[in-house]
Backbone as JSON, one array per atom type, in Angstrom:
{
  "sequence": "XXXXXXXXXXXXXXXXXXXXXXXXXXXXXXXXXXXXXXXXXXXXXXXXXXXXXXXXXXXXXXXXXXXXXXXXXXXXXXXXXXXXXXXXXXXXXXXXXXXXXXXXXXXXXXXXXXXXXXX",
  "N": [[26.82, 68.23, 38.23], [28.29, 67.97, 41.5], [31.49, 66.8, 42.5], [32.63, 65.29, 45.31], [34.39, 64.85, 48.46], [34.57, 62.37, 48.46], [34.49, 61.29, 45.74], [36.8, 62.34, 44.85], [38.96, 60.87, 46.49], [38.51, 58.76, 45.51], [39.03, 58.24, 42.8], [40.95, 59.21, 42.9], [42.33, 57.07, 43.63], [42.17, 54.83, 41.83], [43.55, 56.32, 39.7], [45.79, 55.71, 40.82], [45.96, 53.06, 40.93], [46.45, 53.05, 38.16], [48.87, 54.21, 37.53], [50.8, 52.91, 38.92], [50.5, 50.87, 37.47], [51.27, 50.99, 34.93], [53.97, 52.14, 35.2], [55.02, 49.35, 36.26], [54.84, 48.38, 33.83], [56.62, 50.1, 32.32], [58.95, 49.93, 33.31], [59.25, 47.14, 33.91], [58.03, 46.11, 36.32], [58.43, 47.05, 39.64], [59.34, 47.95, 42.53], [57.72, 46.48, 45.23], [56.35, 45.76, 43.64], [56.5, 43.74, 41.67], [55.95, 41.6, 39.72], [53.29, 39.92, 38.11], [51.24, 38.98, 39.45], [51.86, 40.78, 42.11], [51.31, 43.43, 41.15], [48.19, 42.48, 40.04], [47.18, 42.27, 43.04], [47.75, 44.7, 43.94], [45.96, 46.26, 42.47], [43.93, 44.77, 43.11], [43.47, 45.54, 45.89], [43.27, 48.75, 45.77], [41.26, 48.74, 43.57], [39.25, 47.99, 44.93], [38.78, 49.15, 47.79], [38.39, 51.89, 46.38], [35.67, 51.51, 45.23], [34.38, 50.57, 47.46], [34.45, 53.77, 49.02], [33.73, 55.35, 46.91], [31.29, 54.34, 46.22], [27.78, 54.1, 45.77], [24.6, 54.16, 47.0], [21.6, 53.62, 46.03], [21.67, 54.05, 43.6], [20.16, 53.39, 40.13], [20.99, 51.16, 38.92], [22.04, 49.61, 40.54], [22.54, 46.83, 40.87], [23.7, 45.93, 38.69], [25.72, 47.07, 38.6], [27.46, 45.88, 40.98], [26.98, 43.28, 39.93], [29.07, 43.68, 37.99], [31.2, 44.64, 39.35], [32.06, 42.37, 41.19], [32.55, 40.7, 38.77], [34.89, 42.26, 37.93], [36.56, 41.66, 39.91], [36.8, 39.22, 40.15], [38.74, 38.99, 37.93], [40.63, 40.07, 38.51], [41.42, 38.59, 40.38], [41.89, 35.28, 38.99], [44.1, 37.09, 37.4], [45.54, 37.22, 39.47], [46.44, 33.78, 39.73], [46.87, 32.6, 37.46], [48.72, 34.37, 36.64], [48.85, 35.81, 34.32], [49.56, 37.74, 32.03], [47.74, 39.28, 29.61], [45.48, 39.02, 31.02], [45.67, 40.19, 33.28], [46.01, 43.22, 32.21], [43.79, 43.24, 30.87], [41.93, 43.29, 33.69], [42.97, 45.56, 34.91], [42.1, 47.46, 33.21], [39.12, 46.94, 33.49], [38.92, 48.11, 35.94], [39.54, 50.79, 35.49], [36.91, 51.27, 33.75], [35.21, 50.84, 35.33], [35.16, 52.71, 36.94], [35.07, 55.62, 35.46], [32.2, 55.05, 34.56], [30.75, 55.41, 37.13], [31.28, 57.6, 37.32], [30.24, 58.94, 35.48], [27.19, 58.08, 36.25], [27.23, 59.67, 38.69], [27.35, 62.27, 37.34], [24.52, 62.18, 36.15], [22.04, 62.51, 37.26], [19.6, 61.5, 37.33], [19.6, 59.06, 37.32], [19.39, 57.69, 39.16], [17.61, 56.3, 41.71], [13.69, 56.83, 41.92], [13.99, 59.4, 41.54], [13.2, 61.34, 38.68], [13.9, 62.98, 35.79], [13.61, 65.83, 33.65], [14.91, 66.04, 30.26]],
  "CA": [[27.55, 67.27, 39.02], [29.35, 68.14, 41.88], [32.09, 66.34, 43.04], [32.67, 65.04, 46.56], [35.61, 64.11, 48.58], [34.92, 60.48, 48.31], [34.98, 61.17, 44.5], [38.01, 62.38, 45.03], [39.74, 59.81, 46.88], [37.95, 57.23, 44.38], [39.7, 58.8, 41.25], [42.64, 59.27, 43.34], [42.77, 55.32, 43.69], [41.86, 54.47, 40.29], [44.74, 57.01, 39.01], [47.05, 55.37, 41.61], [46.39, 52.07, 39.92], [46.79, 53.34, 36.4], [50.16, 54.6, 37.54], [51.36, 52.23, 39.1], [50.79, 49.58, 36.25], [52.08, 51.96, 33.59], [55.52, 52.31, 35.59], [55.31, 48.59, 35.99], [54.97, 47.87, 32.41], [58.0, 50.77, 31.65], [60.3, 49.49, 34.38], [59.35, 45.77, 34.16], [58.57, 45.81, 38.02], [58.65, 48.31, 40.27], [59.7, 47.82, 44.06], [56.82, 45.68, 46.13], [55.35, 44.9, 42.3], [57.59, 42.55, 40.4], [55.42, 40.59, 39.08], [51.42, 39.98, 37.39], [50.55, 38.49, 41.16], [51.97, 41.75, 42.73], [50.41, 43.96, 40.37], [46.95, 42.08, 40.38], [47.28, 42.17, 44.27], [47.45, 46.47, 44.27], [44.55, 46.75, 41.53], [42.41, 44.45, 43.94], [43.47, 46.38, 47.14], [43.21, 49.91, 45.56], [39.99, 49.38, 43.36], [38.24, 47.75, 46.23], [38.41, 50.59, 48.28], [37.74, 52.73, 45.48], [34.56, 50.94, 44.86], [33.8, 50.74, 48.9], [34.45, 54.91, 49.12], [33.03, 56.18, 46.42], [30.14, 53.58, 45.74], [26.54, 55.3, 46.06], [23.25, 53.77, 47.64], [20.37, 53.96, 45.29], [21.71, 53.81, 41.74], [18.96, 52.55, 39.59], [21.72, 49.78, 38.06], [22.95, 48.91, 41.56], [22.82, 45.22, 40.93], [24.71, 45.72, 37.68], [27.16, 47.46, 39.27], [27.64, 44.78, 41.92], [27.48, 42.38, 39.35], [30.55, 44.04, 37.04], [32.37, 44.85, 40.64], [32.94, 40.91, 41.17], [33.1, 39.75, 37.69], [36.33, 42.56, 37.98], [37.35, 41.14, 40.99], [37.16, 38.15, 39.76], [39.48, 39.05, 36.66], [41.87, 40.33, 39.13], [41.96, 36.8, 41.18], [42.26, 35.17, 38.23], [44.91, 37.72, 36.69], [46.92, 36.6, 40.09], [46.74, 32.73, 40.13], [47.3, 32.39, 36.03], [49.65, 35.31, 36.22], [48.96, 35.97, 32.66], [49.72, 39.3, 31.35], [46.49, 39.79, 29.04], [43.92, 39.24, 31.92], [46.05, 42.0, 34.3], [45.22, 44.36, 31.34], [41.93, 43.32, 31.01], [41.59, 43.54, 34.9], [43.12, 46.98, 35.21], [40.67, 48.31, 31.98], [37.96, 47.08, 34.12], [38.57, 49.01, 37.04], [38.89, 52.15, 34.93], [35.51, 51.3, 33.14], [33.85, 50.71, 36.63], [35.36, 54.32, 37.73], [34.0, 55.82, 34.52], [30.32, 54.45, 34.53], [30.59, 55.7, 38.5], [31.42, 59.04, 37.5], [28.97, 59.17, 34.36], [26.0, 57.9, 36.97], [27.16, 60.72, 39.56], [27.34, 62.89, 36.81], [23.6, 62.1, 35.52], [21.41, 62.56, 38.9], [18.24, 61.26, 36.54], [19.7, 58.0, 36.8], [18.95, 57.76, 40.51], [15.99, 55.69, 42.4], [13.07, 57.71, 42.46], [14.08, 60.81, 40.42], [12.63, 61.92, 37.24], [14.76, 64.64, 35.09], [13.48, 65.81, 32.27], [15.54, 66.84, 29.6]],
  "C": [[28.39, 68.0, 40.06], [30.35, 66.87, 42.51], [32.71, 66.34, 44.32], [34.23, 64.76, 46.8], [35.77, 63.1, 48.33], [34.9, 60.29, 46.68], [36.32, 61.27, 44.55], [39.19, 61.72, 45.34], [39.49, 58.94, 46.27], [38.84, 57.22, 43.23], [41.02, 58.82, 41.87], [43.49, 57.28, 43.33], [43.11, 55.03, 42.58], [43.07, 54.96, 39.69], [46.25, 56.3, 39.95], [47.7, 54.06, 40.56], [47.47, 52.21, 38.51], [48.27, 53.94, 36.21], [51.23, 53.83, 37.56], [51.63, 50.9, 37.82], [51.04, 49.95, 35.07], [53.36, 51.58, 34.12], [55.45, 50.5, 35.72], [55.68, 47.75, 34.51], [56.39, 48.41, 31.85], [58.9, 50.09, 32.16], [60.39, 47.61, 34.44], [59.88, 45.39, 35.39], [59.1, 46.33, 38.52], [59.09, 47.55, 41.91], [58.24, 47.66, 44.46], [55.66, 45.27, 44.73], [56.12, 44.3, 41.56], [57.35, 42.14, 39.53], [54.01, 40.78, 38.76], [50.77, 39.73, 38.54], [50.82, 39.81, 42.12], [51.05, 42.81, 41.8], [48.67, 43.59, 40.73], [46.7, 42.34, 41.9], [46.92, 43.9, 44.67], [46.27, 46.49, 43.53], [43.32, 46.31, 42.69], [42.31, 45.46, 45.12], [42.45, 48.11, 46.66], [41.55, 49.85, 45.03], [38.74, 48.5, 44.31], [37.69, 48.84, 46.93], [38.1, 51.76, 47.33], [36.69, 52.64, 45.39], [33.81, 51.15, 46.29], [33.7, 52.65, 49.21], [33.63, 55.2, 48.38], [31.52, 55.54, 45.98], [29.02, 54.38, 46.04], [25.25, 54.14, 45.85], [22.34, 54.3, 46.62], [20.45, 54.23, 43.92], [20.76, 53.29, 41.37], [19.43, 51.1, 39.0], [22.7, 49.66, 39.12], [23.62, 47.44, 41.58], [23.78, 45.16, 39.86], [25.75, 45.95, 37.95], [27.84, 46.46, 39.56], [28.12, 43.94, 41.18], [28.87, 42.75, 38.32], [31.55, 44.08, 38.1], [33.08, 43.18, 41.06], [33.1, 40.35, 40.31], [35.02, 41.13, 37.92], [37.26, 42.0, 38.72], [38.08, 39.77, 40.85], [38.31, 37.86, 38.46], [40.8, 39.15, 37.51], [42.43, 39.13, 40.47], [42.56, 35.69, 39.82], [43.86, 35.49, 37.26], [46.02, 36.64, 38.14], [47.59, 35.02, 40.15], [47.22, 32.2, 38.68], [48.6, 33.4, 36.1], [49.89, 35.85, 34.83], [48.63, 37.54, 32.54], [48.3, 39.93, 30.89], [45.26, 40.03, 30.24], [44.25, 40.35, 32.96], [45.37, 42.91, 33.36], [44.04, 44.34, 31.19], [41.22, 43.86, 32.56], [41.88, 45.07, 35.04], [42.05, 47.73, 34.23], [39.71, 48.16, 33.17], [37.35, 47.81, 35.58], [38.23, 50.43, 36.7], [37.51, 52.26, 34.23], [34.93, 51.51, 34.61], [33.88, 52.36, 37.27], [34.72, 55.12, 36.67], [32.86, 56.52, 34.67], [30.27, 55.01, 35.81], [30.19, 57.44, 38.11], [30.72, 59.51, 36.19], [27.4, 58.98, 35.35], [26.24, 59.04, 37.75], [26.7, 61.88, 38.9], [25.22, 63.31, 36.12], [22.68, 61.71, 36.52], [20.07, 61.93, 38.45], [18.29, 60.1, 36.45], [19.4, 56.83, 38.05], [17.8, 56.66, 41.2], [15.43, 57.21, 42.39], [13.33, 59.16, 41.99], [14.34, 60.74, 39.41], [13.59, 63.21, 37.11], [14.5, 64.09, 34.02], [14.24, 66.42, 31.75], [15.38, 67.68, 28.11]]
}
């Protein structure tokens, strides 16, 4: 595997999140996150572009992807208009799963369109 810049800035997102909604949970609301609607609001921003940077053309489980990328999205619309605590956590898990599975597929070049690796 090597790792790219746009890995880099992908994981950098992802870890931004996971920071930010840690210190929200310690501090109960951080400055421009107060609340489950502010919160939900950075996860969508951040793992959007996470997802738009580091995403990769020709996965063999592109559509699955796709399809887990808006059911998250959709957790994190959801998380903002309920404002309910449990579905933020569920929403933030699911961004770190989607970063993950990204960086397990980069990691496993066999998983690709069109290339065979034998092991």
């Amino acid at each position: 595997m090597r790792f790219t810049g746009k890995d880099a800035v992908a994981t950098a997102l992802v870890a931004a999140v996971v920071v930010i909604y840690f210190a929200y949970l310690a501090l109960d609301g951080i400055p421009m996150v107060r609340d489950v609607t502010g919160m939900a609001a950075v996860g969508l921003i951040f793992g959007f572009a996470s997802r738009r940077i580091g995403g990769r053309a020709g996965f063999a489980h592109e559509r699955v992807a796709f399809a887990s990328g808006l059911g998250s999205m959709a957790l994190g619309i959801v998380a903002m208009i309920t404002e309910s605590e449990p579905v933020l956590a569920v929403f933030i898990a699911s961004i770190v799963g989607l970063w993950l599975a990204a960086m397990y597929a980069h990691a496993h070049p066999g998983m690709h369109r069109g290339v065979r690796v034998a092991h």
